[in-house]
mmCIF file of the C-alpha atoms, coordinates in Angstrom:
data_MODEL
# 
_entry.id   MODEL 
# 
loop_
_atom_site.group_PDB 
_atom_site.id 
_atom_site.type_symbol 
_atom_site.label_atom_id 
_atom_site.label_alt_id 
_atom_site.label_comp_id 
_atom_site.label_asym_id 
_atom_site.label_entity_id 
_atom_site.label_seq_id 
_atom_site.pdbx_PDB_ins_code 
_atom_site.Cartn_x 
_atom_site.Cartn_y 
_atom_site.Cartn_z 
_atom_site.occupancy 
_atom_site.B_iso_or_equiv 
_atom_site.pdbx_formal_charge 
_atom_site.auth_seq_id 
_atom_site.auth_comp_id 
_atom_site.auth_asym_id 
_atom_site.auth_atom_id 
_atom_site.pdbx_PDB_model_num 
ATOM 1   C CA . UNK A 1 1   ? 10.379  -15.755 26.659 1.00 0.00 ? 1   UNK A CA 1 
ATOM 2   C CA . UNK A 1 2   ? 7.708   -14.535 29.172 1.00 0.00 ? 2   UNK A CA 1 
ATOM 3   C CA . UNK A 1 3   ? 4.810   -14.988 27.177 1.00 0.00 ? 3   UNK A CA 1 
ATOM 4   C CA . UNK A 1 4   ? 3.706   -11.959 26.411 1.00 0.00 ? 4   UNK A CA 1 
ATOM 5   C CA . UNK A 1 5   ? 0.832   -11.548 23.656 1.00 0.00 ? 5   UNK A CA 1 
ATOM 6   C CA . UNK A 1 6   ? -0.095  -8.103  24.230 1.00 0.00 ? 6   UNK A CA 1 
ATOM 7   C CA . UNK A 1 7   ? 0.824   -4.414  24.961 1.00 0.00 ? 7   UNK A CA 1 
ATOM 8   C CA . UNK A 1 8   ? -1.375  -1.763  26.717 1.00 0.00 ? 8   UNK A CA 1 
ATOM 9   C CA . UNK A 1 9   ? 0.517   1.431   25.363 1.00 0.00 ? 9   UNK A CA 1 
ATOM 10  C CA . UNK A 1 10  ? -0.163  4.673   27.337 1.00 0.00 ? 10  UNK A CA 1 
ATOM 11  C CA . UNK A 1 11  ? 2.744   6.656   27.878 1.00 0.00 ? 11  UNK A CA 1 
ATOM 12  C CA . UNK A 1 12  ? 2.973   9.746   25.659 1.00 0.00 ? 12  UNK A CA 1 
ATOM 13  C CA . UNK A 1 13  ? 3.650   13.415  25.901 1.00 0.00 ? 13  UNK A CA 1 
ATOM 14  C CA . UNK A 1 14  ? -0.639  15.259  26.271 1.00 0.00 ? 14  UNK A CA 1 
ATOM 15  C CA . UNK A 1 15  ? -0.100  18.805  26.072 1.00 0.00 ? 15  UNK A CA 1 
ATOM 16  C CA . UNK A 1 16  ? -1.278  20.655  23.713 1.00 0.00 ? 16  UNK A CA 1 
ATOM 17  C CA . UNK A 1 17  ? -0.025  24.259  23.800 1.00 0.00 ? 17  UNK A CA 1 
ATOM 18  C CA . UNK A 1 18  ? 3.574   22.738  24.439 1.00 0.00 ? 18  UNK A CA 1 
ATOM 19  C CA . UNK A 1 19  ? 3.385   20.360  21.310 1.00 0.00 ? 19  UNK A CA 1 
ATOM 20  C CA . UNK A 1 20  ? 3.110   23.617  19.187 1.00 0.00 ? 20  UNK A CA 1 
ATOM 21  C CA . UNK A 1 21  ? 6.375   25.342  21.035 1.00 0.00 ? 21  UNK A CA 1 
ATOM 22  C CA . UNK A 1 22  ? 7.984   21.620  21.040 1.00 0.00 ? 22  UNK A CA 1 
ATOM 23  C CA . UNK A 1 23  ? 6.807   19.905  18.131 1.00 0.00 ? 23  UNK A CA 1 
ATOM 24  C CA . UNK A 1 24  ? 10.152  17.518  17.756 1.00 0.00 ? 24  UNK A CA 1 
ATOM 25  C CA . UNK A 1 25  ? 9.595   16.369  21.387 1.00 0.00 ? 25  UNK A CA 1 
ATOM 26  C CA . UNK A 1 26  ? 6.203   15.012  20.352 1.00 0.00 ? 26  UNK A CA 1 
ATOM 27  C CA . UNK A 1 27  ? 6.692   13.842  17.273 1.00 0.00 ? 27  UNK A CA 1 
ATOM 28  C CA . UNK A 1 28  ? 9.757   11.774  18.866 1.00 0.00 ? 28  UNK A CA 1 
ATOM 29  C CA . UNK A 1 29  ? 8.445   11.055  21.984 1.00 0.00 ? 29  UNK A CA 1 
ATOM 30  C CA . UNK A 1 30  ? 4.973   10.210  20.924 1.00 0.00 ? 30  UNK A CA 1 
ATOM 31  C CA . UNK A 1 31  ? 5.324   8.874   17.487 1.00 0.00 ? 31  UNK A CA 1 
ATOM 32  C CA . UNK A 1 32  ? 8.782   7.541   16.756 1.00 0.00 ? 32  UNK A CA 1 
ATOM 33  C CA . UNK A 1 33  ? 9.480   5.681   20.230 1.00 0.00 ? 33  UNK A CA 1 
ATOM 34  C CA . UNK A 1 34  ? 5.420   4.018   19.420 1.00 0.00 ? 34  UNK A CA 1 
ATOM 35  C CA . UNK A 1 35  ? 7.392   2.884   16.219 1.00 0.00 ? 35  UNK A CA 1 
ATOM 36  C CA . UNK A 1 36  ? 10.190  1.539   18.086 1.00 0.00 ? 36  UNK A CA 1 
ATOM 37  C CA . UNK A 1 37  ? 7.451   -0.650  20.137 1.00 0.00 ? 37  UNK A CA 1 
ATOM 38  C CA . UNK A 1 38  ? 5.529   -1.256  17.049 1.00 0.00 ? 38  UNK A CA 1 
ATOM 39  C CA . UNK A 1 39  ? 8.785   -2.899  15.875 1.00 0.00 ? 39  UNK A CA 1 
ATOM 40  C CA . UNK A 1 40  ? 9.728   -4.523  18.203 1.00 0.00 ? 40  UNK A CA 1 
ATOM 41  C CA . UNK A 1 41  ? 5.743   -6.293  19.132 1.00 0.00 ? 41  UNK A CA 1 
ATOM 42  C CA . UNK A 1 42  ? 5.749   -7.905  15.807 1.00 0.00 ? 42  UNK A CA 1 
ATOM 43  C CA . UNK A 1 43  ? 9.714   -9.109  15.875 1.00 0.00 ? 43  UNK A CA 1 
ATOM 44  C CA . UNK A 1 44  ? 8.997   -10.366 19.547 1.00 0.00 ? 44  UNK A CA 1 
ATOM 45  C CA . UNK A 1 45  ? 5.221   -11.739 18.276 1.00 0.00 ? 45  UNK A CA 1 
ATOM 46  C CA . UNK A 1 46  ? 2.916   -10.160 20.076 1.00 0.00 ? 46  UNK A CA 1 
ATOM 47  C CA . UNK A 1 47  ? -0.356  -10.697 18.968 1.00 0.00 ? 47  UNK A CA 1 
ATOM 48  C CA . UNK A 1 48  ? -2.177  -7.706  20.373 1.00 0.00 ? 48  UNK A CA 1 
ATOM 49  C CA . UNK A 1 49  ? -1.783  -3.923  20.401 1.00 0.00 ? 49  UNK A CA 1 
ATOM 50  C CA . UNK A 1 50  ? -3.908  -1.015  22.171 1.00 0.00 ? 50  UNK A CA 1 
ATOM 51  C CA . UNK A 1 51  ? -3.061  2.486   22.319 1.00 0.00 ? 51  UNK A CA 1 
ATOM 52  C CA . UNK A 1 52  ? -4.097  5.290   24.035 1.00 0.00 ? 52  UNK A CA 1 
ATOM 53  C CA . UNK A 1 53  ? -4.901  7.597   21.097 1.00 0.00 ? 53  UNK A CA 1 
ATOM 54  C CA . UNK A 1 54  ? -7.133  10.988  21.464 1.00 0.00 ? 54  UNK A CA 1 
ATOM 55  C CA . UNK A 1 55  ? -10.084 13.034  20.318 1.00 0.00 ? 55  UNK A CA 1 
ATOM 56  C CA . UNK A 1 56  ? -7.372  15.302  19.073 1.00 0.00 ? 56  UNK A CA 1 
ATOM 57  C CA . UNK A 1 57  ? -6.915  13.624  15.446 1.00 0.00 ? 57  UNK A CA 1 
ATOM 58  C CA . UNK A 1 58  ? -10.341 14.775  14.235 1.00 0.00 ? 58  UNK A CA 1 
ATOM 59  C CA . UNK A 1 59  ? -9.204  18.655  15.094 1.00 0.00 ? 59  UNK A CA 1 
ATOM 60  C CA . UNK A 1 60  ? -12.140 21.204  14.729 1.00 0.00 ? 60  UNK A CA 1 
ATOM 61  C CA . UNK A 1 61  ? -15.025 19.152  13.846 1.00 0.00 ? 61  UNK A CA 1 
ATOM 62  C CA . UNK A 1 62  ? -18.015 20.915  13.857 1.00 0.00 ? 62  UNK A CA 1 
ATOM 63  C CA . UNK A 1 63  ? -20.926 17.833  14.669 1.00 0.00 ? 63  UNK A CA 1 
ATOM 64  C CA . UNK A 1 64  ? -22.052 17.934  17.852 1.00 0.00 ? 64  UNK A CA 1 
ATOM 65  C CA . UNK A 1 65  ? -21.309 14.081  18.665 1.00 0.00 ? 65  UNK A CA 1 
ATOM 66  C CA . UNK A 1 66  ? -17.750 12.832  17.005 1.00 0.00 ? 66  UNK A CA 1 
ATOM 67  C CA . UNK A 1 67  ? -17.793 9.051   15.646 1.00 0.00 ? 67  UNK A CA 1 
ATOM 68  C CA . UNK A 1 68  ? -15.194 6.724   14.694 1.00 0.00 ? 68  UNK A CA 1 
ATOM 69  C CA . UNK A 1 69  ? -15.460 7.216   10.724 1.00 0.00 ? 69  UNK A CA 1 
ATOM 70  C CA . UNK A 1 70  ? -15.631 10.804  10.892 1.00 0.00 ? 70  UNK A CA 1 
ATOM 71  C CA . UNK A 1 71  ? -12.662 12.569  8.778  1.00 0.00 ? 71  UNK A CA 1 
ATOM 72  C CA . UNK A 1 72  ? -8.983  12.819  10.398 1.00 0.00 ? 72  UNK A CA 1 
ATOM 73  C CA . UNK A 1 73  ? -7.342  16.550  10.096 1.00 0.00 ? 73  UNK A CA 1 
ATOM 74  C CA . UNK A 1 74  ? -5.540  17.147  13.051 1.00 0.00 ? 74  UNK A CA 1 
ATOM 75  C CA . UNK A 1 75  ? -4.613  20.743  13.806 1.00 0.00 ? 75  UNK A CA 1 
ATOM 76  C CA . UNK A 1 76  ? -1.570  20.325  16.071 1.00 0.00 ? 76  UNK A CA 1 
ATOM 77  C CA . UNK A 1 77  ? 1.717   18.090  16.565 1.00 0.00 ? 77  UNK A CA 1 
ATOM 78  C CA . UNK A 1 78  ? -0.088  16.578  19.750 1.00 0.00 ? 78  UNK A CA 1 
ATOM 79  C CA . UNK A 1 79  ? -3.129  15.512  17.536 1.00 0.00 ? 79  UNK A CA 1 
ATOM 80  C CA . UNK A 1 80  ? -0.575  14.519  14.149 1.00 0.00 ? 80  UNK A CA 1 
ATOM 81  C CA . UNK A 1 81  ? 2.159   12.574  16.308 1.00 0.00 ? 81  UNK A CA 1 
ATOM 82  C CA . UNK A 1 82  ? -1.197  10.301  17.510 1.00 0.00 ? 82  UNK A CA 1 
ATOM 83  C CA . UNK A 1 83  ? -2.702  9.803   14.081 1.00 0.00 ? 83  UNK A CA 1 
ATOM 84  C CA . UNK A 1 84  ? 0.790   8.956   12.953 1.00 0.00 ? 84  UNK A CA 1 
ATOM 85  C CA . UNK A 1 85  ? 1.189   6.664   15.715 1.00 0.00 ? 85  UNK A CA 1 
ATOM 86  C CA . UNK A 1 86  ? -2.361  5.227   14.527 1.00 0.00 ? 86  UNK A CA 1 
ATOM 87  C CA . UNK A 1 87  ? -1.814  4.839   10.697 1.00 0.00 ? 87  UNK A CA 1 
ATOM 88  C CA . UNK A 1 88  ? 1.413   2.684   11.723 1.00 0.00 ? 88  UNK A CA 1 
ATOM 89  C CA . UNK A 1 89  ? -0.548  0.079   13.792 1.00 0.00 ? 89  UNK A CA 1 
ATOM 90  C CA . UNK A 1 90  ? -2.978  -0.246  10.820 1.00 0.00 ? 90  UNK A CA 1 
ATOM 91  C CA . UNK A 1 91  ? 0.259   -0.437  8.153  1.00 0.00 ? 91  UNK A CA 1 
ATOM 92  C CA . UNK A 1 92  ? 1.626   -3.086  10.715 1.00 0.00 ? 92  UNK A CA 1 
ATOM 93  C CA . UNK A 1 93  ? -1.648  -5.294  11.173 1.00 0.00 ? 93  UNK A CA 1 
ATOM 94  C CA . UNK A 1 94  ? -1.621  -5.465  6.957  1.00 0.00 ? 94  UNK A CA 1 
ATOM 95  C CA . UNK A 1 95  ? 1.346   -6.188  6.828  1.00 0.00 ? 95  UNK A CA 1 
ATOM 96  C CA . UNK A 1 96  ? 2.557   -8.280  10.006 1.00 0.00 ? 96  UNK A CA 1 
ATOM 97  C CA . UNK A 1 97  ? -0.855  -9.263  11.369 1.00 0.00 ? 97  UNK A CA 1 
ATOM 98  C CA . UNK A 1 98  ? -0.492  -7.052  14.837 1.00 0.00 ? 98  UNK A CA 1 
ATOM 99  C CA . UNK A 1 99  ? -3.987  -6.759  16.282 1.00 0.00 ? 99  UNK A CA 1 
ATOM 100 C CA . UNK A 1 100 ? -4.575  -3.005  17.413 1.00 0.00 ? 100 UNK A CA 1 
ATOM 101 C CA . UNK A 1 101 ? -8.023  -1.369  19.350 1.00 0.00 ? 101 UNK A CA 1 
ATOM 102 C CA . UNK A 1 102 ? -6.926  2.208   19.404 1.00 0.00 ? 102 UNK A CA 1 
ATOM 103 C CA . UNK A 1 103 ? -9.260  4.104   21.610 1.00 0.00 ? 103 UNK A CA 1 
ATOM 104 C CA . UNK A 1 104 ? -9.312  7.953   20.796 1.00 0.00 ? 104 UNK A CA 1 
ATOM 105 C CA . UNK A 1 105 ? -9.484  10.117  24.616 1.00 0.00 ? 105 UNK A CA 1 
ATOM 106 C CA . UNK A 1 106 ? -11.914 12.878  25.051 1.00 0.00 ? 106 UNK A CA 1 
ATOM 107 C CA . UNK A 1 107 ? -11.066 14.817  27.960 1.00 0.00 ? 107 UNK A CA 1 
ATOM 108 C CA . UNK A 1 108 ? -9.811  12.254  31.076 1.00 0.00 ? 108 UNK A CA 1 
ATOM 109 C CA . UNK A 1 109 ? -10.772 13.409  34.362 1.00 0.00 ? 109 UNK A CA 1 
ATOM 110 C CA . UNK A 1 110 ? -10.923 12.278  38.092 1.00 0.00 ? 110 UNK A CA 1 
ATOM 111 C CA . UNK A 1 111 ? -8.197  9.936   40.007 1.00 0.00 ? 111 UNK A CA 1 
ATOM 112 C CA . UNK A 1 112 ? -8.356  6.752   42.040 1.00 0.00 ? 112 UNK A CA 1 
ATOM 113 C CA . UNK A 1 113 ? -11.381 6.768   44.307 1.00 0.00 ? 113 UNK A CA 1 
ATOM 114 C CA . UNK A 1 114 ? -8.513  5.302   47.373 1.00 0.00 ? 114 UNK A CA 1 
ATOM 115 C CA . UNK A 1 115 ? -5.923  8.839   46.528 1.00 0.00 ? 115 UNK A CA 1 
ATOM 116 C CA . UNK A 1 116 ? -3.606  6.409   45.146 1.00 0.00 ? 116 UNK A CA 1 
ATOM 117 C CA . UNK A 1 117 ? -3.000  7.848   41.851 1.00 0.00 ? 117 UNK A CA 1 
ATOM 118 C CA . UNK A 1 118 ? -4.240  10.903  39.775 1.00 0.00 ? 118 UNK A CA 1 
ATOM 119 C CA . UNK A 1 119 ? -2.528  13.456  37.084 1.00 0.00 ? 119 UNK A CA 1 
ATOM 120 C CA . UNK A 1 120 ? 0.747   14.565  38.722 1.00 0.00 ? 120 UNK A CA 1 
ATOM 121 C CA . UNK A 1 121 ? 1.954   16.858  36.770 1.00 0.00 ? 121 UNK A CA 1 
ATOM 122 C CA . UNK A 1 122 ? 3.998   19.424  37.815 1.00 0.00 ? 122 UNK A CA 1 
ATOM 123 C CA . UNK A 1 123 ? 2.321   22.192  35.609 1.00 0.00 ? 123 UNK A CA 1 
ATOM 124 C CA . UNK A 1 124 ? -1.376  21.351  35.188 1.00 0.00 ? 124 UNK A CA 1 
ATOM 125 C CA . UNK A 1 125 ? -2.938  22.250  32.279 1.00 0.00 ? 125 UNK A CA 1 
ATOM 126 C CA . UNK A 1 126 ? -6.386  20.485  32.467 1.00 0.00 ? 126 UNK A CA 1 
ATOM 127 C CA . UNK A 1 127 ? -9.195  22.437  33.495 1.00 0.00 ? 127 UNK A CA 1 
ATOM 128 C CA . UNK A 1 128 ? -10.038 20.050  36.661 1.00 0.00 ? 128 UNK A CA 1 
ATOM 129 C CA . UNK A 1 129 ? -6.688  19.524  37.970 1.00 0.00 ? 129 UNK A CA 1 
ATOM 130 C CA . UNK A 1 130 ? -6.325  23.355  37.764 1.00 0.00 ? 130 UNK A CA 1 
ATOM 131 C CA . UNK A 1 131 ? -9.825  24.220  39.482 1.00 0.00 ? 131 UNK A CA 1 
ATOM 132 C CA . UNK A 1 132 ? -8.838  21.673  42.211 1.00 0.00 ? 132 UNK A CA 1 
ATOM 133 C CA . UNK A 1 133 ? -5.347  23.255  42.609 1.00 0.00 ? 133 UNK A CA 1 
ATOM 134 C CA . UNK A 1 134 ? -7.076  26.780  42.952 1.00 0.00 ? 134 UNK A CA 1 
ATOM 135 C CA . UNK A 1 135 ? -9.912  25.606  45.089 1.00 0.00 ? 135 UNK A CA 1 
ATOM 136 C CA . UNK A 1 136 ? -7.105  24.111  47.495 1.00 0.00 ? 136 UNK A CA 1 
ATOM 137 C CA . UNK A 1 137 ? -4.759  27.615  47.476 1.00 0.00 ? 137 UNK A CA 1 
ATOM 138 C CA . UNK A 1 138 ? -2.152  26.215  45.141 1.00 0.00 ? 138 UNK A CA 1 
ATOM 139 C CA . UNK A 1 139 ? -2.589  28.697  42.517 1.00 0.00 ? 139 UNK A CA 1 
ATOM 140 C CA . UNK A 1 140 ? -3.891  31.908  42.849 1.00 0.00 ? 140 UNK A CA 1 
ATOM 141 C CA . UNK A 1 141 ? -6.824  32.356  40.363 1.00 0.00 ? 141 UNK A CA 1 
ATOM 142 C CA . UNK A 1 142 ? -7.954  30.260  37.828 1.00 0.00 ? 142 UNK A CA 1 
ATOM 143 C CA . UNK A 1 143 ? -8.054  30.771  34.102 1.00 0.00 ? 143 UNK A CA 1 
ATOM 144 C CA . UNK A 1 144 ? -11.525 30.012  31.691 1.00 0.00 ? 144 UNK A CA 1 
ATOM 145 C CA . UNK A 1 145 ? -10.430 30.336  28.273 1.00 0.00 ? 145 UNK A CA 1 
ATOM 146 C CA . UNK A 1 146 ? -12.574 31.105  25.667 1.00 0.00 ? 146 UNK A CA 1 
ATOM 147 C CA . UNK A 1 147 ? -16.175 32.656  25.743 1.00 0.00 ? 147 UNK A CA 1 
ATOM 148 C CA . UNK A 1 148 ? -17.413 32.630  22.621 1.00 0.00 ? 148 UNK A CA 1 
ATOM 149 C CA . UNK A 1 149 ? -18.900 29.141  22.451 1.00 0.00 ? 149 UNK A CA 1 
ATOM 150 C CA . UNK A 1 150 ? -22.249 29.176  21.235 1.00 0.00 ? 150 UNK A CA 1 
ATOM 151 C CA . UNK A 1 151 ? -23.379 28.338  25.071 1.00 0.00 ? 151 UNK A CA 1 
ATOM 152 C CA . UNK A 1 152 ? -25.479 29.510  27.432 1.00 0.00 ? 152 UNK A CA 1 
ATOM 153 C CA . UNK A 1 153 ? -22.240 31.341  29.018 1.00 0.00 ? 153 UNK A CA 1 
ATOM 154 C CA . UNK A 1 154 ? -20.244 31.266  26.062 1.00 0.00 ? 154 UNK A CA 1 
ATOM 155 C CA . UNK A 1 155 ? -17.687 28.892  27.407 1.00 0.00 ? 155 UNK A CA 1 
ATOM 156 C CA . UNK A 1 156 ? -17.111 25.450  26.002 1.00 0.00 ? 156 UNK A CA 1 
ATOM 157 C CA . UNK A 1 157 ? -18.403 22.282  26.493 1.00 0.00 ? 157 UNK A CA 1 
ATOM 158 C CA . UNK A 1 158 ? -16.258 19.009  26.838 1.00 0.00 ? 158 UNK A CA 1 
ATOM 159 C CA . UNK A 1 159 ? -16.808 15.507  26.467 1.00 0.00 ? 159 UNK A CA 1 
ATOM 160 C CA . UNK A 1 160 ? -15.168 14.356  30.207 1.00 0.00 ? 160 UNK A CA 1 
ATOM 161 C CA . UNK A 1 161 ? -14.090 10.379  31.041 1.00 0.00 ? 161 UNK A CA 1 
ATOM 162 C CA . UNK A 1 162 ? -13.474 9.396   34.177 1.00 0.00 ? 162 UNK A CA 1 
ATOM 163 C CA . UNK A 1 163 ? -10.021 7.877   34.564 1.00 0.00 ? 163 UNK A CA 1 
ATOM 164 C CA . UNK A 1 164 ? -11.557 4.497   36.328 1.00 0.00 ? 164 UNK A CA 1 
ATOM 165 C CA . UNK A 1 165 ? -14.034 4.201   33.102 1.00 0.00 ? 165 UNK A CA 1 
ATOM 166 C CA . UNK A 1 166 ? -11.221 4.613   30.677 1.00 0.00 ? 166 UNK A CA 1 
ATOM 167 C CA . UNK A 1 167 ? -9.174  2.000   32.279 1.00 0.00 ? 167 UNK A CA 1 
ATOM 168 C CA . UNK A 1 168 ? -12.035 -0.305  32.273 1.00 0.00 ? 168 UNK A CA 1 
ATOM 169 C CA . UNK A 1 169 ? -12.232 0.693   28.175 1.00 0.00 ? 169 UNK A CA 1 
ATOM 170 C CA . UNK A 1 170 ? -8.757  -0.747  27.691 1.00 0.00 ? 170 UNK A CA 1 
ATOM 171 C CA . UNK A 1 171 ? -9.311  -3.877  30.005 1.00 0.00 ? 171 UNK A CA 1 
ATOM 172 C CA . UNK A 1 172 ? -12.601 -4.420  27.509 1.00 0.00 ? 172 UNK A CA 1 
ATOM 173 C CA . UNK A 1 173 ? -10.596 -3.856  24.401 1.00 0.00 ? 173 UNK A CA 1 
ATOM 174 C CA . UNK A 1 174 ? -7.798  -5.847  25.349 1.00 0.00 ? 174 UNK A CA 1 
ATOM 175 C CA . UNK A 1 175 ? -10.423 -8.749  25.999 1.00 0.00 ? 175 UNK A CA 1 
ATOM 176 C CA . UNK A 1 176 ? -12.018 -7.969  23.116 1.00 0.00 ? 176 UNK A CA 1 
ATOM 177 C CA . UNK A 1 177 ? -8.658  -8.810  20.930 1.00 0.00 ? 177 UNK A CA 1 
ATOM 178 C CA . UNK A 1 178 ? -7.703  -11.675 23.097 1.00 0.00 ? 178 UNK A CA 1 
ATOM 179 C CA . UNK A 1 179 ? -10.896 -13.193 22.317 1.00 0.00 ? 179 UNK A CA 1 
ATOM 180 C CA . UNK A 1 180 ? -10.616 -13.022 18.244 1.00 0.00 ? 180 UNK A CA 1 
ATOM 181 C CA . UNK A 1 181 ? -12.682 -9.488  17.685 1.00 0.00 ? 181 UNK A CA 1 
ATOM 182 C CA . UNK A 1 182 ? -11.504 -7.713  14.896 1.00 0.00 ? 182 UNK A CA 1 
ATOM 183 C CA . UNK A 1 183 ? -9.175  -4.059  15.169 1.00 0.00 ? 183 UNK A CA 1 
ATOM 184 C CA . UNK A 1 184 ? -10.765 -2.077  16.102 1.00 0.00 ? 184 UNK A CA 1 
ATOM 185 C CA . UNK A 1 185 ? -10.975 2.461   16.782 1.00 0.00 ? 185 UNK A CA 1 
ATOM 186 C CA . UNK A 1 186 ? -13.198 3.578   19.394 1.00 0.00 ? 186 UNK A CA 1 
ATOM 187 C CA . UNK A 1 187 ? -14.126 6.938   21.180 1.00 0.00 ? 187 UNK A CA 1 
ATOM 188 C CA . UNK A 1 188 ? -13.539 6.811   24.859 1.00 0.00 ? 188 UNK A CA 1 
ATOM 189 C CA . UNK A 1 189 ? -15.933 9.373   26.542 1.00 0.00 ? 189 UNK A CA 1 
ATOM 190 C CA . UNK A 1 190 ? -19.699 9.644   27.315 1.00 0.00 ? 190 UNK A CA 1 
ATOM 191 C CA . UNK A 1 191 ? -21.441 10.967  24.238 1.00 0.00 ? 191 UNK A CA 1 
ATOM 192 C CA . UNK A 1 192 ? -22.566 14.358  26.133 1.00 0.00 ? 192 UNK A CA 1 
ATOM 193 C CA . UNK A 1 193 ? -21.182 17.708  27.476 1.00 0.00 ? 193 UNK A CA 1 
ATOM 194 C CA . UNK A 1 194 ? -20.180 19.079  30.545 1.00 0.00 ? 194 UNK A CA 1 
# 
């Protein structure tokens, strides 16, 4: 009716540690309501699908740079619910002709150069909202998990996006579909450590 040809899905629960003490709320929340939009894109005919997907569906892979065909073997409901959620837009494209680009997250950081939006979460989990909150007196100490990381200070390395750069990724897919390119899965991040 309002000529809509394509959805920009980002809404999902991210974290981790609670999708492991919750895993029903994520696997509803992240992979049966994406069904329910699946659905109802191809009864409605949209032509064009791309989701906000994550790093987290290749779980503990060891190579130092992760690409696209590498193997899938999430190790948490966060990581399964979005792999789930990325099989069915695959099933649906072979079966119903719905054009996906899923583009897999690495760590999203940053907010709107202008302060007009950034991660507002009420309890932070990601390392640089939590750094900021402590560097501003919100918290009272901050937290480094893990030193055993074969780095020079045995804490790991991450593969940061900034939020700007991954919005510009899903303007760039979504022209990319519009335009007659072919599904498509892509990493969203830089390629290096931080």
């Amino acid at each position: 009716e309002h000529g809509v040809d394509s959805i920009l899905h980002f809404a999902a629960k991210i974290v981790v540690p609670e999708s492991v003490t919750d895993p029903l709320a994520y696997y509803f929340n992240n992979t049966v309501k994406t069904r329910a939009l699946i659905e109802t894109a191809v009864a409605k005919g949209v032509k064009n699908f791309v989701f906000s997907s994550t790093a987290a569906v290749y779980g503990n892979a060891e190579a130092p740079l992760l690409t696209e065909d590498m193997p899938l073997a999430p190790i948490n409901p966060y990581g399964r619910s979005k792999l789930m959620s990325e099989w069915m837009l695959q099933d649906a494209h072979a079966a119903h002709g719905l054009r996906y680009a899923i583009l897999r997250y690495f760590n999203v950081a940053g907010a709107d150069p202008k302060g007009r939006s950034g991660q507002s979460t009420p309890q932070a989990t990601h390392l640089i909202k939590v750094a900021s909150q402590a560097a501003l007196g919100q918290r009272p100490h901050l937290d480094v998990f893990g030193t055993d990381y074969e780095t020079s200070d045995g804490t790991c390395v991450r593969d940061y996006i900034q939020v700007n750069d991954l919005a510009r990724a899903h303007l760039v897919a979504l022209d990319h579909l519009r335009n007659g390119g072919d599904c498509t899965i892509m990493n969203c991040g830089y390629g290096h450590g931080a």
